[in-house]
N, C-alpha and C positions, 0 to 999 in steps of 0.2 A: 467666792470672795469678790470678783470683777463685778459680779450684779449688787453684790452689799453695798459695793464702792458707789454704784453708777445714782442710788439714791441719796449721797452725803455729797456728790461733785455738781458745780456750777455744770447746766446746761454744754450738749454737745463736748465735753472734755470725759475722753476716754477712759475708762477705769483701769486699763492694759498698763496705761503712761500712766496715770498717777501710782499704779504698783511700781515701775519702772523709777518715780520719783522718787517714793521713800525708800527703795530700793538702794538709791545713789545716795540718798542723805545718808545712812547708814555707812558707806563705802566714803565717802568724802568725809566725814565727822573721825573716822577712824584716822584719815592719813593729818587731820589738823592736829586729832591730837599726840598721833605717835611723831609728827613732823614738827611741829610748830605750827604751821600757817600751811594755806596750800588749797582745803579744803573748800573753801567757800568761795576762791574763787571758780574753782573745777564747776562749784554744782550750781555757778549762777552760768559759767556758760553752756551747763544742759540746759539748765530753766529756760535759755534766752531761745533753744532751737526748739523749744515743746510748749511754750505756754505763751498764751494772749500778752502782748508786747505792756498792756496799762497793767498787768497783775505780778510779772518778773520781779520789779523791785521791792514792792511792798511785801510782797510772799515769801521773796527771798531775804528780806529785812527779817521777818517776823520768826522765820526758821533759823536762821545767824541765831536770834536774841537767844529762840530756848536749847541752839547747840551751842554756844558759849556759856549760856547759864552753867547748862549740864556741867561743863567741864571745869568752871569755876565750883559747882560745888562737889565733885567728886577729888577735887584737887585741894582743896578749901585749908589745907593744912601748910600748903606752901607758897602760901598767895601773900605777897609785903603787903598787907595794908597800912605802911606807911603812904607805900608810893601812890595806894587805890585815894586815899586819903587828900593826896593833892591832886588826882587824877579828874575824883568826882565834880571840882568846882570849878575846873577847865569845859569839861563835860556840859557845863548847865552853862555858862557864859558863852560857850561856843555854839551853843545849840540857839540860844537866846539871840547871837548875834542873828548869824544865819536866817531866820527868820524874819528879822528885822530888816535884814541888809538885801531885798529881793534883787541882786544884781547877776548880769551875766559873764559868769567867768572863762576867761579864754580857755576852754578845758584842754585841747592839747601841751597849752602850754605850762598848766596845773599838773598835767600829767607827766612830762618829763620831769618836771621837779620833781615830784614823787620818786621817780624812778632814780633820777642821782641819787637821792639824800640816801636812797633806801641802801644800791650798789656802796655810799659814802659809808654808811654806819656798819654795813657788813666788811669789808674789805682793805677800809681805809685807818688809818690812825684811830685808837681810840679817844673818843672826845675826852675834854673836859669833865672833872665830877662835878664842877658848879655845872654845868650842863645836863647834868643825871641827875641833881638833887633835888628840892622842893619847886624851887621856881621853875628849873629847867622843864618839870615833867607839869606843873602850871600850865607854862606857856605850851609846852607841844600840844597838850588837851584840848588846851581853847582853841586852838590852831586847827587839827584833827578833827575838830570835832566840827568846828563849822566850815570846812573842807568837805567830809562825810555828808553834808546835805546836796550838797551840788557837784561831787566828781564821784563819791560812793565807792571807791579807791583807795583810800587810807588805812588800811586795814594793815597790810605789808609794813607801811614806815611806822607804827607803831609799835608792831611784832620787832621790828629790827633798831627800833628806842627801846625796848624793854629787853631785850638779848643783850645790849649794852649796860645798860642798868644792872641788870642780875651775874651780871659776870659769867654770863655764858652757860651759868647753872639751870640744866635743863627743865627740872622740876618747877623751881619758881619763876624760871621763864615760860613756861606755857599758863601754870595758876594765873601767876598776873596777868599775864597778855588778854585770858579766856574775862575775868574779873576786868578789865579795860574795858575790854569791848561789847559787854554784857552790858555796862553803864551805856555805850558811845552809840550802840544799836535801839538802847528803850526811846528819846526822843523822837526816833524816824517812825516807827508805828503811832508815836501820838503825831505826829506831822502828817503821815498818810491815811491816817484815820479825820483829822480835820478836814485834808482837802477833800475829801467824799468819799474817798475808794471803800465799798463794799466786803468789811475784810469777812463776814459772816458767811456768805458764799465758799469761802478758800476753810474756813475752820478745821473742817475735819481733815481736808488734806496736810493743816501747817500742823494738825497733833499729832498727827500719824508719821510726820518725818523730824519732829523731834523728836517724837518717843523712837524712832528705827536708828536716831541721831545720838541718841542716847546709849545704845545695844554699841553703835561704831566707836564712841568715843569710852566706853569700857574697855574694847578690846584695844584701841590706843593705846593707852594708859598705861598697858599692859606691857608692849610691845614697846611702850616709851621705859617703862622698866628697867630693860635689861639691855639699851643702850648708855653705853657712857657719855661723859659730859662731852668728851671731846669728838666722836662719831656725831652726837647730836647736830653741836654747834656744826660742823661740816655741813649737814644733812639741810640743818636750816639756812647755813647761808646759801649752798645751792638751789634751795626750794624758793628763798627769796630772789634771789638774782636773775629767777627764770621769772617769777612777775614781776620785777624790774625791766625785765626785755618786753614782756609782754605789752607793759603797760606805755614802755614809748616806742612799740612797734605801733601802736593803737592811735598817739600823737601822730605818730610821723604820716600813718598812711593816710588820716581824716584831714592832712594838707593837699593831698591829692587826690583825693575823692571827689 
């Protein structure tokens, strides 16, 4: 298998570590979908200690799209396409801006706001329904979305807007979240495909760990099952609130770096 591998992989990148990678996508696509969220950020910080620092994001863009894909459509039956509905055209304005707007943003300081709002939505009062309804999930979209080109962080506060939204019900809180971010991910591969990056090289490794991505988020699903609504919610607010920490332990220390 390591020698089949070593004719489908970009020069010099190990055939041991690409088994190792779809390896993990499988293990990570499992715990996003029996957890909520969790996953993608685990398997971008293997990516970030095994692979050529220009290929991490795009690679790991393009593996997100088809394990969120997956999981929206083995889930497809409990997905609000209300909410995808006003989701979609945040998605394309925010993506639009973003492109437009080539500015540098203060990322630590982008980061800690992530990380309130996120700790805020899990823990604190529940918002607003004008704030969960059509405009609310508008505006957080266009927001997310063109956030998502430049801090690529956003993933959490939208899992933890949409656990709000669904009333904590775990089924159509993962459907939609997976269906969000299927939409919020397809943009960044046309983005990284414009700026040059070579995604034909990476091919056969990004099929190979969405399909192993695909095996993990079966078994999720599974496993998401036969937890109750209220284990869940627990499960994901602690799953969020540790990349909550993560993500302004990340701020704080790049001021003293």
């Amino acid at each position: 298998m390591p020698s089949f591998l070593a004719h489908l992989l970009p020069e010099q990148f190990s055939p041991l570590l690409a088994l190792v990678l779809i390896l993990c996508s499988a293990i990570t696509s499992m715990i996003t979908a029996a957890l909520g969220a969790g996953g993608g950020v685990m398997l971008l910080a293997i990516m970030a200690l095994s692979m050529p620092t220009a290929a991490i994001i795009p690679v790991h863009g393009m593996v997100q799209l088809g394990s969120n894909a997956n999981r929206a459509l083995m889930t497809w039956r409990y997905i609000n396409l209300r909410v995808i509905a006003w989701f979609l055209p945040g998605v394309i304005v925010g993506a639009w801006l973003a492109s437009r707007l080539l500015v540098n943003l203060p990322l630590a300081s982008i980061q800690l706001s992530i990380a309130f709002f996120i700790l805020l939505l899990c823990w604190g009062p529940a918002i607003p329904k004008v704030a969960t309804g059509p405009v609310g999930t508008l505006l957080a979209s266009t927001l997310t979305s063109f956030l998502s080109l430049f801090v690529g962080a956003t993933g959490p506060l939208v899992a933890a807007f949409i656990k709000q939204q669904q009333s904590s019900q775990r089924m159509q809180t993962v459907a939609t979240f997976a269906a969000a971010m299927t939409l919020q991910h397809a943009p960044k591969a046309l983005a990284f495909g414009a700026a040059g990056f070579v995604f034909h090289d990476w091919l056969p490794l990004i099929a190979c760990m969405i399909l192993a991505g695909a095996a993990g988020t079966w078994l999720g699903l599974n496993i998401l099952s036969r937890i109750s609504d209220r284990h869940f919610t627990r499960l994901f607010n602690v799953v969020l609130t540790l990349l909550a920490i993560r993500l302004a332990w990340q701020a704080i220390t790049s001021w003293y770096a």
